[in-house]
N, C-alpha and C positions, 0 to 999 in steps of 0.2 A: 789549633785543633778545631774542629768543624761541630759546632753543637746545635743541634739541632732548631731549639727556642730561638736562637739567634734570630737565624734562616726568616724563620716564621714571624720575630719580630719584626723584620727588616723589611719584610714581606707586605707586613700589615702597615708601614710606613709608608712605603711605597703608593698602595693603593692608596694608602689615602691624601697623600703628595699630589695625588691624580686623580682625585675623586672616582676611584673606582668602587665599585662593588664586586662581591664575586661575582653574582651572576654575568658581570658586562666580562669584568677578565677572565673567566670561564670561556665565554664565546671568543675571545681575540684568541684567545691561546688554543682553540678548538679542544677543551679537557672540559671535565663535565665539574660543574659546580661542589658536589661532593665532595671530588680529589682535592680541588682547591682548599676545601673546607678543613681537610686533614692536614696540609702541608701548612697552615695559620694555625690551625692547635699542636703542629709542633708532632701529631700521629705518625707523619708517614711523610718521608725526603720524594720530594718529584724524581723522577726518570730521567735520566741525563739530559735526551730531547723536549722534557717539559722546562727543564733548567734552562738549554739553553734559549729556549723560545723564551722564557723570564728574561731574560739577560736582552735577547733584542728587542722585545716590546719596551723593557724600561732602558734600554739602553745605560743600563748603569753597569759598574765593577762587579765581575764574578765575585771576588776578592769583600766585596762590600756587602753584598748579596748573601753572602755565606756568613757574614758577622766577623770576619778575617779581619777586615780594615775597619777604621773609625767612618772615613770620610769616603766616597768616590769619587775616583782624581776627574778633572775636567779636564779628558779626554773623546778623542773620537775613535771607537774602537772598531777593529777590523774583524769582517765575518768569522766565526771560529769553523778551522782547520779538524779534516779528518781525523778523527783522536787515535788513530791507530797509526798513518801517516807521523804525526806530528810527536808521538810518543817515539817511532821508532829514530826519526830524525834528530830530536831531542837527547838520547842515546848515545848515538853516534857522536854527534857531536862535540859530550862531555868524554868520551873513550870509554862507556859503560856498557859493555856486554847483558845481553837480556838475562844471561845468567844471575851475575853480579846484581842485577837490579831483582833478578827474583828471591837472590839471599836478602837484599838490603829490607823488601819491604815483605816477603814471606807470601805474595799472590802466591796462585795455583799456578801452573806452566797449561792448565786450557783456558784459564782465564787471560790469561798472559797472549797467550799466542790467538785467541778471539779476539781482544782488541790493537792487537799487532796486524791482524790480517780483517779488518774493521767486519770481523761477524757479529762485534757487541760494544759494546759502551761500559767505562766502569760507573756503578752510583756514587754517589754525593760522595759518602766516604773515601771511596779508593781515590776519587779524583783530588781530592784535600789531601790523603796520604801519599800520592802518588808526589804533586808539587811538593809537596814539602820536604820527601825523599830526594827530590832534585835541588830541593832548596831554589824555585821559584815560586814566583805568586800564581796561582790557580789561571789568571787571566795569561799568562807567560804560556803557560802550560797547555792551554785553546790556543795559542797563535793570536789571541785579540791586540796582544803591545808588541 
């Protein structure tokens, strides 16, 4: 399960693994220092797109990232895939009907069908629920392993 402080602890390791500041990762990430400021006290989960620009600045595990895992494997991870693409193929592939998957995990069907037809991105949450309704790790679930 995906909790929040994790995030923001893992967060706050990171930067400083890298002697960052906010203001510096603020500007890499093109997000304004504030946001930053919120997503370290644990206030407010980044935007899918803020996540995953976290994930390629630090090149680390979604999966580690999110406080999921202990450790981040030492891996070299591959660009993360269209979440609507990659959810539908993921689907398929296990023989699970968008239905079946909307009873399992109880989204909306425009939710569902915006990031089937990539109009939107799910947040932090849905994407943590989402893998785990697949029973993959978050990273499996982007296409990065």
């Amino acid at each position: 399960m995906f909790i929040l402080s994790n995030f923001a602890e893992r967060l706050a390791e990171l930067m400083q693994e890298n002697g960052l500041h906010q203001t510096a990762l603020a500007q890499a990430l093109n997000t304004s220092r504030p946001k930053l400021g919120l997503y370290l006290r644990a206030e407010h989960a980044p935007s899918y797109e803020n996540f995953i620009a976290l994930l390629a600045f630090f090149g680390c595990s979604a999966d580690y990232l999110l406080g999921l895992t202990e450790q981040s494997p030492d891996l070299t991870y591959k660009p993360v895939l269209p979440f609507g693409a990659r959810l539908r193929s993921l689907l398929g592939a296990r023989g699970i009907s968008v239905y079946a998957f909307q009873k399992a995990t109880n989204f909306s069907w425009s939710v569902l069908y915006k990031w089937l037809g990539g109009k939107a991105a799910p947040s932090l949450y849905n994407l943590v629920k989402t893998a785990e309704t697949l029973d993959i790790s978050v990273d499996e679930l982007l296409g990065r392993i």
